[in-house]
C-alpha positions in Angstrom: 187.5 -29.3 56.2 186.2 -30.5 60.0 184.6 -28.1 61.4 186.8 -25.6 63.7 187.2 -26.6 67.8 188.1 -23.5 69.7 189.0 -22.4 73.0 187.0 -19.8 74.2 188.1 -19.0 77.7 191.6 -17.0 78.6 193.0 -14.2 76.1 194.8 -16.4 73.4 191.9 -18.5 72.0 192.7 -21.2 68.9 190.9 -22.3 66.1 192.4 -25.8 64.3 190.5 -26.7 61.1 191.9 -29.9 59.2 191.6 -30.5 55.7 193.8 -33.2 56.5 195.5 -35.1 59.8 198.0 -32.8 61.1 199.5 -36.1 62.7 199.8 -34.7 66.3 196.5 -34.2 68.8 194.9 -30.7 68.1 194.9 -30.3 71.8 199.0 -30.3 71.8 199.0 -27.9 68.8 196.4 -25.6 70.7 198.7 -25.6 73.8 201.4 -24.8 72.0 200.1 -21.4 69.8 199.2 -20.6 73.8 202.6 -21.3 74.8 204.1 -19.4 72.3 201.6 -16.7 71.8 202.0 -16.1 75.5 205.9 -16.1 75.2 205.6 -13.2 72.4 202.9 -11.7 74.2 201.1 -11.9 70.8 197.9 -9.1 70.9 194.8 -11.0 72.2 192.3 -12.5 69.6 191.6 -15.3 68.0 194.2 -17.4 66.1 193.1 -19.9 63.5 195.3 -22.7 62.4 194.6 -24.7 59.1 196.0 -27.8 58.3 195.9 -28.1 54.8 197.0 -30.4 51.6 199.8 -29.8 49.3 197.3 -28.2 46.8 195.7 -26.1 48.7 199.4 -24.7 50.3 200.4 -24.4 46.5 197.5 -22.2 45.5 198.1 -20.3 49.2 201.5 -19.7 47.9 201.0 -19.1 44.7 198.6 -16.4 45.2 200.1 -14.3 48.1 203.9 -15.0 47.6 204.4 -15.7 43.7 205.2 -19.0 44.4 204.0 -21.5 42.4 204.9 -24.2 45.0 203.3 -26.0 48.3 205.1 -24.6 50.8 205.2 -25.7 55.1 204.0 -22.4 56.2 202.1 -19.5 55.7 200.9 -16.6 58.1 198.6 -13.6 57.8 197.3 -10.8 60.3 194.1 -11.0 60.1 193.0 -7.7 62.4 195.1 -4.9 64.0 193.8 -2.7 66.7 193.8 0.2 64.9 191.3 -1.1 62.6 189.6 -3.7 64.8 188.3 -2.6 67.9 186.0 -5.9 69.5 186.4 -7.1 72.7 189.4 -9.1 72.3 187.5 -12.2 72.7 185.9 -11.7 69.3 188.9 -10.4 67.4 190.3 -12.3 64.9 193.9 -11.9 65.4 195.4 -14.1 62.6 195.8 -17.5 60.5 198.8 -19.8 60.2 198.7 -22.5 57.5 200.7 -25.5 57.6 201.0 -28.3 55.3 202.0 -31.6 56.6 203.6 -33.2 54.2 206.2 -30.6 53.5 206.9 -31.2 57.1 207.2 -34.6 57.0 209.5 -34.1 53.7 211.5 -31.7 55.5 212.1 -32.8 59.6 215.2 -34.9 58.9 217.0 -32.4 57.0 216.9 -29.9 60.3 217.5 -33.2 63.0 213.9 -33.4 64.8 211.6 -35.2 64.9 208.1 -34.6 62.7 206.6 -33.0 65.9 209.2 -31.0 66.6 209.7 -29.8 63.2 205.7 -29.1 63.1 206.0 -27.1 66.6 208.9 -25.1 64.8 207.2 -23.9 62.1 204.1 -22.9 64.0 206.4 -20.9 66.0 207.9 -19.5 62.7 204.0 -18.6 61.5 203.7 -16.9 64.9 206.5 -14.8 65.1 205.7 -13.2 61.7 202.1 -12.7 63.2 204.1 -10.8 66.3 205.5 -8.2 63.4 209.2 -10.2 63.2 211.3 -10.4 60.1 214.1 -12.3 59.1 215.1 -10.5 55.7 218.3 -8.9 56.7 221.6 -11.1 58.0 220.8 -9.5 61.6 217.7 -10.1 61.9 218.0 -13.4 60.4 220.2 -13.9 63.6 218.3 -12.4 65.7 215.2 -14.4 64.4 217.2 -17.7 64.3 218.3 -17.6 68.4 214.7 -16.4 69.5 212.7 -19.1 67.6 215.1 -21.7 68.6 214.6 -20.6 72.0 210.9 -21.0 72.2 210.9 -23.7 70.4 212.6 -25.6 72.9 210.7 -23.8 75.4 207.2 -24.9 74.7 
């Protein structure tokens, strides 16, 4: 993996590390987990984003989920303030995986483009990190209007 660029300045910083090309500047993926994190109002801390291969998003899935397939993306909170109390500078708030080339397997199938199905799914790995669910018919709807209303927004 490249080693990790992060933002230090502002409450929302971002960590990208790429095992592989995500396809899109890290500097418009940064701005967007800020967009988005900002439009949540997401805890402060420190987000990480990895860009991974299929292989490694297999084994991610496979281990945490049961599912022994790469998948697009993954999320985990990584600290909560009951059990993490740094300034929130140094906090590590959370990780979002994504895998590439599911997106890029998957972007026609929803109409957009391979950008805007990336910037979809890292607003999907953010709004589990904010504590949303989809696993009931209304919250699924619920889920479905907000995320398509930031991602459009950001």
């Amino acid at each position: 993996m490249s080693r990790p660029r992060a933002n230090r300045p502002g409450r929302y910083p971002v960590a990208i590390h790429c095992q592989v090309s995500a396809g899109l500047p890290t500097t418009a993926i940064r701005r967007w987990a800020q967009t988005v994190r900002r439009r949540l109002a997401s805890p402060a801390g420190e987000l990480s984003i990895a860009v991974v291969k299929p292989t490694a998003s297999r084994r991610l899935n496979r281990r945490w989920r049961g599912i022994d397939r790469p998948t697009n993306v993954l999320s985990w909170r990584l600290s909560t303030p009951d059990v993490f109390r740094p300034s929130p500078a140094e906090r590590q708030w959370g990780e979002i995986v994504l895998c590439p080339a599911m997106v890029r397997r998957e972007y026609r199938r929803y109409r957009r483009t391979y950008a805007q199905h990336f910037r979809s799914l890292l607003v999907h790995g953010l709004m589990h990190l904010c504590g949303f669910d989809h696993h009931t018919p209304a919250a699924a709807e619920r889920w479905r209007q907000r995320e398509e209303a930031i991602t459009v927004q950001s």
